[in-house]
Phi, psi and omega in degrees: 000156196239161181293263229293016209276335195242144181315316183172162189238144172220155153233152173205119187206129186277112160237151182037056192056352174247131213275133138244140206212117190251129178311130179236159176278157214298001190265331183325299197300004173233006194228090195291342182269345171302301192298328159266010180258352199281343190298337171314310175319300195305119184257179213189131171280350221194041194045148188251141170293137168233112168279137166203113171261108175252134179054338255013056159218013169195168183245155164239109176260124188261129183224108144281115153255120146071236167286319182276129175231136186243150183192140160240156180234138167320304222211126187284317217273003182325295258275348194250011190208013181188119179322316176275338182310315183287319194294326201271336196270357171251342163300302159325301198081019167337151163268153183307115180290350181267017186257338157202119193291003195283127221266086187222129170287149196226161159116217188256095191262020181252016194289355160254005184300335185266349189256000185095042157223119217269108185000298170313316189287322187286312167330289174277021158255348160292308165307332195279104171313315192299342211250136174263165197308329172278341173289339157301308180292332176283325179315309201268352170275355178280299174339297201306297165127053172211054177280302181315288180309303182316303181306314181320326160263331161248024210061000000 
């Protein structure tokens, strides 16, 4: 996978209650232990976001506190075509997509619930054939209340 396969790198991470949200570099997006050890930096009331959006076909969400880290993938079948999709669905312990082709986000869908966004809402917004991985990430910084900072880094 080449740095133009991805769409944007984000940290989104809440100090003293205000949400900040800084552009990280596009090599984050091919690598998941770069991309969560660089989310360490960051300080953060409520853990730090890491959003990857790729090629415009699957998403990733990254949650750091400290050691614990939780993570999702859009789209299981990423996992047979793109490095960090494979990096994330083996971190996971996923089941193999070629093994059943059925097109499901895997991982932690409840890893935004305490901030208001509900397992179920992540879900079917991984499902909405319409929508592309980044117009999802935005949905959910809108959720979040940081949407606005987001566009602002990603167009």
């Amino acid at each position: 996978m080449a740095e133009d396969d991805v769409d944007f790198v984000v940290a989104a991470y809440r100090d003293d209650g205000e949400w900040a949200v800084m552009e990280l570099p596009p090599r984050l997006g091919e690598d998941f232990a770069a991309l969560s050890e660089s989310l360490r930096r960051f300080p953060s009331d409520v853990g730090v976001l890491g959003m990857v959006s790729v090629k415009d076909d699957f998403f990733v969400i990254v949650r750091r506190s400290g050691d614990q880290v939780r993570v999702m993938l859009s789209d299981n079948t990423a996992a047979l075509d793109y490095p960090l999709a494979a990096d994330v669905a083996e971190v996971l312990d996923a089941p193999d997509p070629e093994d059943d082709d059925t097109i499901e986000p895997v991982g932690d869908l409840d890893i935004l619930s305490d901030l208001g966004v509900a397992s179920v809402e992540l879900f079917l917004l991984c499902e909405d054939d319409d929508l592309y991985p980044d117009e999802v990430l935005l949905d959910i910084a809108q959720r979040l209340g940081f949407r606005e900072q987001m566009e602002t880094i990603v167009g």
